[in-house]
N, CA, C and O atoms as CSV, one atom per row, in Angstrom:
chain,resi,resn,atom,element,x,y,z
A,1,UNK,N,N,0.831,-1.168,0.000
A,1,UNK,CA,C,0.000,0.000,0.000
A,1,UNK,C,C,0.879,1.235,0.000
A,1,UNK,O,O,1.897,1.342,0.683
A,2,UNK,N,N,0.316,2.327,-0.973
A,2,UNK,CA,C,1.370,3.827,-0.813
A,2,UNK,C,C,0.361,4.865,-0.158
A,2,UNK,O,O,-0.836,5.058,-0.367
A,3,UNK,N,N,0.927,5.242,0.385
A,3,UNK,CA,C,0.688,6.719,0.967
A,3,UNK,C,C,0.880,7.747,0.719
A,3,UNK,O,O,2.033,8.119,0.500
A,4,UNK,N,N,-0.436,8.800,0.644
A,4,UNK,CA,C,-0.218,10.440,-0.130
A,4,UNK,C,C,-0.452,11.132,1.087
A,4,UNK,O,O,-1.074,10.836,2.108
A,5,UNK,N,N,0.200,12.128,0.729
A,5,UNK,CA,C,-0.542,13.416,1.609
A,5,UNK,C,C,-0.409,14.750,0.645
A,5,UNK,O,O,0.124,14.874,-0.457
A,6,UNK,N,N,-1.059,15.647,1.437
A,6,UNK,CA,C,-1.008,17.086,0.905
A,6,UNK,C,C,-2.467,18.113,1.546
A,6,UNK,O,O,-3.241,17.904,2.480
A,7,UNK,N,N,-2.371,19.156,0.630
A,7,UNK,CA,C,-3.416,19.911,1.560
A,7,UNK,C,C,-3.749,20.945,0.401
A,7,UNK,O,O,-2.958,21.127,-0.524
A,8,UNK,N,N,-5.053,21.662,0.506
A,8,UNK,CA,C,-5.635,22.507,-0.863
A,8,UNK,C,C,-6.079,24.142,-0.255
A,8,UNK,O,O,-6.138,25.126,-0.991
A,9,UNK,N,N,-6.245,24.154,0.611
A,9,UNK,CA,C,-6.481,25.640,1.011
A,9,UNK,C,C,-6.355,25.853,2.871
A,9,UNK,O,O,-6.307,24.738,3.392
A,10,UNK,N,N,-6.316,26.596,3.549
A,10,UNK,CA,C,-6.362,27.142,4.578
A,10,UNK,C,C,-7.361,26.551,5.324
A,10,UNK,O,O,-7.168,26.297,6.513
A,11,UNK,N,N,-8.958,26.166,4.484
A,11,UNK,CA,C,-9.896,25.535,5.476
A,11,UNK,C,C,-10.062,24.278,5.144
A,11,UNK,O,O,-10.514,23.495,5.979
A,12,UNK,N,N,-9.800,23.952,4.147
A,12,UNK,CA,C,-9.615,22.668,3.387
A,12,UNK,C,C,-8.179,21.967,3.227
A,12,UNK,O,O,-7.309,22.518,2.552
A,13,UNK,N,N,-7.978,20.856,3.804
A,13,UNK,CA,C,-6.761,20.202,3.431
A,13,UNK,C,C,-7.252,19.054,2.844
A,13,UNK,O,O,-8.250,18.479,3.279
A,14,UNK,N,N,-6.338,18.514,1.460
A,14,UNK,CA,C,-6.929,17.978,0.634
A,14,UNK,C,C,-5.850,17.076,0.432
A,14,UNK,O,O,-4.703,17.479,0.625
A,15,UNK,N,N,-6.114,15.649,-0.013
A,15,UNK,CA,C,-4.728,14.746,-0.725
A,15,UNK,C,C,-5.369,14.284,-1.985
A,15,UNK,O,O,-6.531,13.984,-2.262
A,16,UNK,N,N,-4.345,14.315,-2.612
A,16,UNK,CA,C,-5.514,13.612,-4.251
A,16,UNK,C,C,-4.120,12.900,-4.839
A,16,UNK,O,O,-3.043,13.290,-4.387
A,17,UNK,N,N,-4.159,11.845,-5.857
A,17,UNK,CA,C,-3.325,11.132,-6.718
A,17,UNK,C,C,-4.395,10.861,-7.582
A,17,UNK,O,O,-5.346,10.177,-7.204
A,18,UNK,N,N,-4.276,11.673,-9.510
A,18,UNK,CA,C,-5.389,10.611,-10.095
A,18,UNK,C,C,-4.532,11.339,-11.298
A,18,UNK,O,O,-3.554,12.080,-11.195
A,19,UNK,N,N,-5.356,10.793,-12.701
A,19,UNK,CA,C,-4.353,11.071,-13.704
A,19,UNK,C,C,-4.499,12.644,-14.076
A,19,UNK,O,O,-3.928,13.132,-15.051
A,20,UNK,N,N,-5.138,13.213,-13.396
A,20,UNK,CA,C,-5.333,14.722,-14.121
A,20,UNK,C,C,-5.202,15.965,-12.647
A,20,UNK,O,O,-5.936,15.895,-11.661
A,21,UNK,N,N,-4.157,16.973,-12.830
A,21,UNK,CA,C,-4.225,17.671,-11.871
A,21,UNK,C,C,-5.495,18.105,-11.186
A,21,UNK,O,O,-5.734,17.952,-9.988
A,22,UNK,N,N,-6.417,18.761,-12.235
A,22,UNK,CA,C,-7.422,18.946,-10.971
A,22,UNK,C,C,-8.503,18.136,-11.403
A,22,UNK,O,O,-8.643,17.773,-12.571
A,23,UNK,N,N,-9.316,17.832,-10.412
A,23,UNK,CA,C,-10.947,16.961,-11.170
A,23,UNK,C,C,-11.934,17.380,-10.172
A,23,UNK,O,O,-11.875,17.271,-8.947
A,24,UNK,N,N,-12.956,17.935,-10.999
A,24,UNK,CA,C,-14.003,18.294,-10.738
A,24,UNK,C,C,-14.884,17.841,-9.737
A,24,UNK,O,O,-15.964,17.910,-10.323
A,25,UNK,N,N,-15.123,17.412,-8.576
A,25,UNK,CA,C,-16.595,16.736,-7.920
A,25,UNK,C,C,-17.533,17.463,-7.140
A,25,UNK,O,O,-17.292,17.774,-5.973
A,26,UNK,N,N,-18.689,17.776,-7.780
A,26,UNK,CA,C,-19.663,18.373,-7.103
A,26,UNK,C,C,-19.271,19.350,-6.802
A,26,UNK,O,O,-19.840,19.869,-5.842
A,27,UNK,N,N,-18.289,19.995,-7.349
A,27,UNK,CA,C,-18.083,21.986,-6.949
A,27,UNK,C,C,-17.134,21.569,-6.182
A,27,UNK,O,O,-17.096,22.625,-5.551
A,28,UNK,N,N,-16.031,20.709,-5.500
A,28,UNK,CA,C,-15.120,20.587,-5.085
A,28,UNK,C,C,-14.018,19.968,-5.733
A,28,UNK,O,O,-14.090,18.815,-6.158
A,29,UNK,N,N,-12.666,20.907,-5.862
A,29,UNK,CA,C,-11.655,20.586,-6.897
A,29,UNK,C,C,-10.526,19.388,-5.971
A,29,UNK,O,O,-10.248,19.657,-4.802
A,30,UNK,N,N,-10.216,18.691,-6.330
A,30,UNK,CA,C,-9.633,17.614,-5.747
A,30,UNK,C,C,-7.827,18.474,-6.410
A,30,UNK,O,O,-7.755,18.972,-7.533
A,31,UNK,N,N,-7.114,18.457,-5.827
A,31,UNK,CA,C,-5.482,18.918,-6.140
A,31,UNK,C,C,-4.466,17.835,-5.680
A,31,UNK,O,O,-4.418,17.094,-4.698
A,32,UNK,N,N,-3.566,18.053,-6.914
A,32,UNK,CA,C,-2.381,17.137,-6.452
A,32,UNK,C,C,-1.180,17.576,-5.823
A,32,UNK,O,O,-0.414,18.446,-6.237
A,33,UNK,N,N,-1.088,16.896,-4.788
A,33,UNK,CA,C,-0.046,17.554,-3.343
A,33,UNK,C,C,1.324,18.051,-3.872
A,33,UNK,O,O,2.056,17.730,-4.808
A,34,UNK,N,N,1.361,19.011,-2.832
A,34,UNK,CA,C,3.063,19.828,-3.342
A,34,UNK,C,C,3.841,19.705,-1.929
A,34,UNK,O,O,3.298,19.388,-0.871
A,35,UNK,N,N,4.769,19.912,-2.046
A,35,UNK,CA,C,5.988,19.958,-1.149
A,35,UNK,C,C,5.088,20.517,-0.027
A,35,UNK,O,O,4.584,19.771,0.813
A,36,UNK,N,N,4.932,21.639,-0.035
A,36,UNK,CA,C,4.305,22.420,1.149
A,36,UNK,C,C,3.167,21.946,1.916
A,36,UNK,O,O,2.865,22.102,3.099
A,37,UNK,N,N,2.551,21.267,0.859
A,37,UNK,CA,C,1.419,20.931,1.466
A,37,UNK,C,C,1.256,19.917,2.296
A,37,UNK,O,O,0.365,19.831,3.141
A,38,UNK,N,N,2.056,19.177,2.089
A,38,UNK,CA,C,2.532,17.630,2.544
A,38,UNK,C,C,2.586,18.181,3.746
A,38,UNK,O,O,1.628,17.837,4.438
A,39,UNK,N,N,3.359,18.930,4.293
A,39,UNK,CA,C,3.980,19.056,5.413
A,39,UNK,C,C,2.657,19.705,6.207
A,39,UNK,O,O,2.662,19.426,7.406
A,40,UNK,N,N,1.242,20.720,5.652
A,40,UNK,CA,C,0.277,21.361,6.213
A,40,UNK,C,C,-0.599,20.153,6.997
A,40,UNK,O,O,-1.430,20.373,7.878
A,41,UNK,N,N,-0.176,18.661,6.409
A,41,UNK,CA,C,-1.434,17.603,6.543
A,41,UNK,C,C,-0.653,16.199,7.277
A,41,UNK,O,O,-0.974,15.044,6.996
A,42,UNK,N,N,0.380,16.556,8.221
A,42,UNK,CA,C,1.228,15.968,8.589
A,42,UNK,C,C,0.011,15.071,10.137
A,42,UNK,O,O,-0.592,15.605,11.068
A,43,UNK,N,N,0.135,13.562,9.710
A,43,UNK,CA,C,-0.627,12.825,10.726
A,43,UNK,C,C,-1.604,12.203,9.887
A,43,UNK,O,O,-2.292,11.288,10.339
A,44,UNK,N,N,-1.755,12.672,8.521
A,44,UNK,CA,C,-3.048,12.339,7.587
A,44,UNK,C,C,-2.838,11.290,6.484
A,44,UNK,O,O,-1.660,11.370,6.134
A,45,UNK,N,N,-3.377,10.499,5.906
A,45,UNK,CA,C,-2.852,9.734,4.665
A,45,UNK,C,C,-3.964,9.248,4.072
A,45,UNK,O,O,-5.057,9.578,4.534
A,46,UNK,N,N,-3.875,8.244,2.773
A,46,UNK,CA,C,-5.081,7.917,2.100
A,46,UNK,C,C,-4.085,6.706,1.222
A,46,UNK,O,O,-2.965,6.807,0.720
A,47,UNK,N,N,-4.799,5.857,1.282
A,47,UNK,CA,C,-4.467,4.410,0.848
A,47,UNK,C,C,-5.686,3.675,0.445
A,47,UNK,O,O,-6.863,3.885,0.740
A,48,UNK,N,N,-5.058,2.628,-0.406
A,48,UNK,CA,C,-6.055,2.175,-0.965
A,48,UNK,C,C,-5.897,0.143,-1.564
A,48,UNK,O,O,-4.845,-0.495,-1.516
A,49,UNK,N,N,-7.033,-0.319,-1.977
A,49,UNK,CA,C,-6.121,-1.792,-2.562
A,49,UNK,C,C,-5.333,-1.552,-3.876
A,49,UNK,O,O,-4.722,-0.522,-3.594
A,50,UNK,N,N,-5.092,-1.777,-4.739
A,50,UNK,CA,C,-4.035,-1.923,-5.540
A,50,UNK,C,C,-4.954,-1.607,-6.828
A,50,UNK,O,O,-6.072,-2.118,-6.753
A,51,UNK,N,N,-4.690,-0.855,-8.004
A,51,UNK,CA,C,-5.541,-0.426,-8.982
A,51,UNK,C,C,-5.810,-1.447,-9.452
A,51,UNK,O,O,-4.947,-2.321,-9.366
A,52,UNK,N,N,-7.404,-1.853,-10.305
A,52,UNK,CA,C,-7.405,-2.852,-11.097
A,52,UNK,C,C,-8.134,-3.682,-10.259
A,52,UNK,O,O,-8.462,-4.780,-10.710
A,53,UNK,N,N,-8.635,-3.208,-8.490
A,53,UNK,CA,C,-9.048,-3.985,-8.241
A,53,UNK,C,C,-10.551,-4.082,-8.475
A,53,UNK,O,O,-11.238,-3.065,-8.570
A,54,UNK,N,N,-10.872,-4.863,-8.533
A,54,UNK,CA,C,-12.407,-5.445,-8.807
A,54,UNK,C,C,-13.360,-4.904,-7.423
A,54,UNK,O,O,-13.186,-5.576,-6.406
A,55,UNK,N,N,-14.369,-3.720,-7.320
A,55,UNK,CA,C,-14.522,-3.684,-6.181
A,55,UNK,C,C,-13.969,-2.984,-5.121
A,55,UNK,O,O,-14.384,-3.115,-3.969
A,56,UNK,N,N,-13.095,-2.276,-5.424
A,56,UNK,CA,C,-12.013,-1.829,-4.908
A,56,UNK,C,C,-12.261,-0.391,-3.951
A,56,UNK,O,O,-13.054,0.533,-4.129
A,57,UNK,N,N,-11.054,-0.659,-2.672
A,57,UNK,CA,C,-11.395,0.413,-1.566
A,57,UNK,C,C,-10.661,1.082,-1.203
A,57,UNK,O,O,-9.474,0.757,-1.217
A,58,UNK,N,N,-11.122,2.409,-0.683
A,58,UNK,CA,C,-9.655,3.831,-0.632
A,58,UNK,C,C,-10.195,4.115,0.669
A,58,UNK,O,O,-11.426,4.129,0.681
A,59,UNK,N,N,-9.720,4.310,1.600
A,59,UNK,CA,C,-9.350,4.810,2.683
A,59,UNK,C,C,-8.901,6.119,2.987
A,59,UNK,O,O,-8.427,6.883,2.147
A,60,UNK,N,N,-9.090,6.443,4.505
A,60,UNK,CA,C,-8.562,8.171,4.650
A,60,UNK,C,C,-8.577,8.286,5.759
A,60,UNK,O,O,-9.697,8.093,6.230
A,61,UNK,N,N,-7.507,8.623,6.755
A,61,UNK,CA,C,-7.610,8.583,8.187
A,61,UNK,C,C,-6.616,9.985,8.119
A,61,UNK,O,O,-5.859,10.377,7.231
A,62,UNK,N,N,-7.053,10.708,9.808
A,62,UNK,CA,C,-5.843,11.720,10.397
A,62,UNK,C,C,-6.085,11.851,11.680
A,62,UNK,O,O,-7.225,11.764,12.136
A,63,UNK,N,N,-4.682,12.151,12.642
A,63,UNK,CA,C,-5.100,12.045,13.599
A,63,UNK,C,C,-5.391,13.262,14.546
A,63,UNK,O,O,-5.591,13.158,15.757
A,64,UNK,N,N,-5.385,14.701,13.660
A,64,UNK,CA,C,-6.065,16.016,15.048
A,64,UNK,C,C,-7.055,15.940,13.713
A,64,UNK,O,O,-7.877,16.770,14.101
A,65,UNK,N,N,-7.549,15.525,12.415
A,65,UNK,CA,C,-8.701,16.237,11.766
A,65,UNK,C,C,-9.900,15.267,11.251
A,65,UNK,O,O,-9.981,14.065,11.504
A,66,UNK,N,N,-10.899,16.101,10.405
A,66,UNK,CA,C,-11.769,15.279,10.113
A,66,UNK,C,C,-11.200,14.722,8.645
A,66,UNK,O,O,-10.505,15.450,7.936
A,67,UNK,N,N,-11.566,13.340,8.251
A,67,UNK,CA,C,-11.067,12.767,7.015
A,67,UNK,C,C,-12.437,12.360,6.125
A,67,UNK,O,O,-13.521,12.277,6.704
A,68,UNK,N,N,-12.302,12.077,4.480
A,68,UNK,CA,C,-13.296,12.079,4.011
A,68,UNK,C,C,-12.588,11.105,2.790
A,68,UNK,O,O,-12.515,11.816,1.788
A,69,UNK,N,N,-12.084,9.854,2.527
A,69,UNK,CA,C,-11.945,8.778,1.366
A,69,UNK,C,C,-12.821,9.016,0.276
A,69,UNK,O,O,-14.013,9.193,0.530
A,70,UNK,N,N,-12.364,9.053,-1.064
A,70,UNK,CA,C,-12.427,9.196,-2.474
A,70,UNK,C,C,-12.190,7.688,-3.103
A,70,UNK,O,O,-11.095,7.132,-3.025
A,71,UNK,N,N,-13.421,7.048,-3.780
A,71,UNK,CA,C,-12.440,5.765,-4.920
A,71,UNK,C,C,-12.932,6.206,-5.930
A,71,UNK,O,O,-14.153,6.141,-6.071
A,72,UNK,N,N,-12.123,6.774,-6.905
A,72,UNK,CA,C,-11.969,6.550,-8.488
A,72,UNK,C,C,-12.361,5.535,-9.206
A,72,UNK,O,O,-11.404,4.913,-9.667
A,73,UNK,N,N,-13.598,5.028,-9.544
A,73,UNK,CA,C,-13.900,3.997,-10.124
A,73,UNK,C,C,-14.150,4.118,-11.885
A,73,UNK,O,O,-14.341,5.063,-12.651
A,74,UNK,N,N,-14.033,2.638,-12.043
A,74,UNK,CA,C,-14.601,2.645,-13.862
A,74,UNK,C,C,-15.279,0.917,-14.027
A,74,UNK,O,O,-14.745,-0.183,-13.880
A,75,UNK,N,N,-16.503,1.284,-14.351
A,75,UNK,CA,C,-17.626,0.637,-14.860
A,75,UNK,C,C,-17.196,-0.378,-15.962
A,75,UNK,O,O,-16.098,-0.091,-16.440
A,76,UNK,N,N,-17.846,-1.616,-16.546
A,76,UNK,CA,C,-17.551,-2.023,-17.189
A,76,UNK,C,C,-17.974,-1.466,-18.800
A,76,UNK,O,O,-17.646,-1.937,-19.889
A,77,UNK,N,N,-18.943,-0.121,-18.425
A,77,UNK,CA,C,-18.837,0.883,-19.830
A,77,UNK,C,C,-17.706,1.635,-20.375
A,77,UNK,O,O,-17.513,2.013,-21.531
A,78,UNK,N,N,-16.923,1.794,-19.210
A,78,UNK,CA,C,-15.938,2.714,-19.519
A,78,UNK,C,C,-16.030,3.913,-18.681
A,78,UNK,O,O,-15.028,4.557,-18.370
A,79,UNK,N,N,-17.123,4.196,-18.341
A,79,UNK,CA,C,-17.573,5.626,-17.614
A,79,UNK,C,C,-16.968,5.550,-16.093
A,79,UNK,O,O,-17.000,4.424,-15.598
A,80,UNK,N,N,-16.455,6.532,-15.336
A,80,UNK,CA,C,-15.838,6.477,-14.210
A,80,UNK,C,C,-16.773,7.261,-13.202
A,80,UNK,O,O,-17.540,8.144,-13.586
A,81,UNK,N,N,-16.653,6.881,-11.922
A,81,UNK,CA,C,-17.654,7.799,-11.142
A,81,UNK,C,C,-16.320,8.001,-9.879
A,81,UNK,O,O,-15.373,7.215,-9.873
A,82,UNK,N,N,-16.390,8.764,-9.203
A,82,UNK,CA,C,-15.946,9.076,-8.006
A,82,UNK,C,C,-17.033,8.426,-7.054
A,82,UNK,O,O,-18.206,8.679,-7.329
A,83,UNK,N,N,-16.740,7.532,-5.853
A,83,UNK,CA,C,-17.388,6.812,-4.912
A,83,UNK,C,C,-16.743,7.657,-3.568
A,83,UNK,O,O,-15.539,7.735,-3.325
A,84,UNK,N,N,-17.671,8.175,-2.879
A,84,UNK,CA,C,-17.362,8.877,-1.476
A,84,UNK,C,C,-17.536,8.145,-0.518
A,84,UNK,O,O,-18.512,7.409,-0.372
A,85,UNK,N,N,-16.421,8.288,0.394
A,85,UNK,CA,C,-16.769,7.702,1.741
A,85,UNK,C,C,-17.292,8.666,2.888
A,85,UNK,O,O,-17.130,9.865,2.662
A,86,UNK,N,N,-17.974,8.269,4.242
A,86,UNK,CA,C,-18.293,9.621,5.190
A,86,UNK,C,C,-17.292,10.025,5.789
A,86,UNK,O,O,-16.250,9.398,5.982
A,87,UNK,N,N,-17.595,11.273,6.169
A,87,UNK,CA,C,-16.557,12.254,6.715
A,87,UNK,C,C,-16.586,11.146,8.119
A,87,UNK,O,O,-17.519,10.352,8.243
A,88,UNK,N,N,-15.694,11.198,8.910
A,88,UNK,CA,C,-14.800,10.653,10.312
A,88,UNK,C,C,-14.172,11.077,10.733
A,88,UNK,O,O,-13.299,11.610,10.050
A,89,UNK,N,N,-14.113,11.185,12.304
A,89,UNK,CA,C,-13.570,12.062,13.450
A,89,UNK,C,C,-11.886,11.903,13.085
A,89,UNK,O,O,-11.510,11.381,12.035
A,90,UNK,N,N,-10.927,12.448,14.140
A,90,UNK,CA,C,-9.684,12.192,14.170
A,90,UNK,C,C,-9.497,10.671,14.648
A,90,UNK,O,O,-10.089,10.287,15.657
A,91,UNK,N,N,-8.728,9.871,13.966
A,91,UNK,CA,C,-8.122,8.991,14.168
A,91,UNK,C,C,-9.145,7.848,14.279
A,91,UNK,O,O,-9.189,6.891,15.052
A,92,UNK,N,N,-9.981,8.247,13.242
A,92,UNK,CA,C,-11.017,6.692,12.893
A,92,UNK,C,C,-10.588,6.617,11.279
A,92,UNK,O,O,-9.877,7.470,10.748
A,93,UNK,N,N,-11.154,5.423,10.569
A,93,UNK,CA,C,-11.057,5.549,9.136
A,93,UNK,C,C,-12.456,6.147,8.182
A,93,UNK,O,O,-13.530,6.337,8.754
A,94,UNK,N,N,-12.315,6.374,6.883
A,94,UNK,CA,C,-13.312,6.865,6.104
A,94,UNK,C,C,-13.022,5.905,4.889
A,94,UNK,O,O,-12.013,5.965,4.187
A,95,UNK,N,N,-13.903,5.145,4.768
A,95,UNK,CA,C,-13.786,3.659,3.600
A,95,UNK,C,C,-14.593,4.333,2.388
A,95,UNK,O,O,-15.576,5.062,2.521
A,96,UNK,N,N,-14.046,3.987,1.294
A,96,UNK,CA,C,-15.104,4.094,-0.390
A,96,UNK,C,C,-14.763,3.228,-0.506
A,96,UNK,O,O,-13.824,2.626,0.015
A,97,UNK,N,N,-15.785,2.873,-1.550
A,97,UNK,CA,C,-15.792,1.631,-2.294
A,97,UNK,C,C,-16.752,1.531,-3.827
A,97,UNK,O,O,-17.904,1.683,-4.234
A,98,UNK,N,N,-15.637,1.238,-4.214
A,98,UNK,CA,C,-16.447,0.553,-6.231
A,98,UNK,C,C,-17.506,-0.520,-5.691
A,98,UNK,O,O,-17.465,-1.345,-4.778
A,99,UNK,N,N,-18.365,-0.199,-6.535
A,99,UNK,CA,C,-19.412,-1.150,-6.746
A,99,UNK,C,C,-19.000,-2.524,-6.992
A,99,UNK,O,O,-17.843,-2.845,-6.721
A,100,UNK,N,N,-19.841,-3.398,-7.488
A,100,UNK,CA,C,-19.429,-4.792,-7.460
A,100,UNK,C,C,-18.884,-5.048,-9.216
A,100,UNK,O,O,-18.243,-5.982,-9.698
A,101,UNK,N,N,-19.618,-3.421,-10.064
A,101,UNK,CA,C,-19.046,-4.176,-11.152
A,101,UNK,C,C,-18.040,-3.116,-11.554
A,101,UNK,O,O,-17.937,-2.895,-12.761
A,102,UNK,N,N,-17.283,-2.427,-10.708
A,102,UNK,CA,C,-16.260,-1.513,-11.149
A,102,UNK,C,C,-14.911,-1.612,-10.731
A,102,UNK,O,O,-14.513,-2.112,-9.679
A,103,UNK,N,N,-14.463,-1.269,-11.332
A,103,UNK,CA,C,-12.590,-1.455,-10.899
A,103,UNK,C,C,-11.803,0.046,-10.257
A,103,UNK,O,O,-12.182,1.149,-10.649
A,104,UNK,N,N,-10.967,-0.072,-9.496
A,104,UNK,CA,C,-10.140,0.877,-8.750
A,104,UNK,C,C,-9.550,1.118,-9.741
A,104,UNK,O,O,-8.988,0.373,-10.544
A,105,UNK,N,N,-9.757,2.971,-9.676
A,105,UNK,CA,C,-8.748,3.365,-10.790
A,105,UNK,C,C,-7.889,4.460,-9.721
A,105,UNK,O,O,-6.702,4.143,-9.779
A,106,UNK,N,N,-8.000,5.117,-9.190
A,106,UNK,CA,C,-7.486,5.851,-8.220
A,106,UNK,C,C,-7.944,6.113,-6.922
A,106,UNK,O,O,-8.680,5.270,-6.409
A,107,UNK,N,N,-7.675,7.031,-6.352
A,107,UNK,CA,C,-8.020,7.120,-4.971
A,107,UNK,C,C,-7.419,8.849,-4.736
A,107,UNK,O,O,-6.549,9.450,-5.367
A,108,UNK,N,N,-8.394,9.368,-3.418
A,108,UNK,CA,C,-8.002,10.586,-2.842
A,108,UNK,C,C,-8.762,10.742,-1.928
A,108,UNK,O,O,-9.836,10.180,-1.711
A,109,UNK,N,N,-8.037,11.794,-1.149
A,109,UNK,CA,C,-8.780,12.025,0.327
A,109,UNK,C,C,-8.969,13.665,0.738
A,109,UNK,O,O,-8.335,14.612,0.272
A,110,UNK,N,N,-9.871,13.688,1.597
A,110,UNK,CA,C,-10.393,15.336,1.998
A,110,UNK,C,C,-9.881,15.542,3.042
A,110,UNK,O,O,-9.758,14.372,3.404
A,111,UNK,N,N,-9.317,16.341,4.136
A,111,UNK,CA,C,-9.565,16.640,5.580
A,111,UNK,C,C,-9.398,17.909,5.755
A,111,UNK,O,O,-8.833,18.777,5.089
A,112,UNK,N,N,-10.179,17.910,7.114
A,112,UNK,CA,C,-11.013,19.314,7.242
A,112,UNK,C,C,-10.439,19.104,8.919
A,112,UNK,O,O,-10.725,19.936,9.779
């Protein structure tokens, strides 16, 4: 399993890994972590099973904030959806998960 971190604004700390710097969800821009930011979201991470998986689950834990798990999924159409997990206190987990007929394509995480 790899581990990201990073952070997206002052009230928002954000971690994202996916193939496109920013992506759109529901009026919230998901960003890919920089040097600086890494260090704003220090205690936080987001992991996931291994791409490709069938079903597949992303995770998001921190331990002073609230966390919120992202899975990047793709359908056997081709079409991809973002799968949310619920927001969770400090130092519990926040699980997503692909449906039964979609595959892990990435993963990212929120904390607040």
């Amino acid at each position: 399993m790899r581990e990201w971190s990073g952070a997206s604004d002052a009230r928002r700390r954000l971690v994202a890994f996916a193939s496109a710097v920013v992506v759109g969800i529901g009026g919230m821009a998901l960003m890919a972590p920089t040097p600086a930011a890494a260090q704003a979201t220090a205690g936080c991470r987001v992991w996931s099973d291994p791409p490709g998986t069938q079903r597949g689950k992303a995770w998001a834990s921190c331990t002073t904030m609230q966390a919120r798990a992202f899975a990047l999924c793709e359908e056997n159409s081709g079409d991809r959806y973002w799968a949310p997990g619920p927001w969770v206190g400090a130092g519990q987990q926040s699980e997503a998960r692909c449906h039964e007929q979609a595959w892990l394509v990435s993963l990212s995480g929120e904390f607040r």
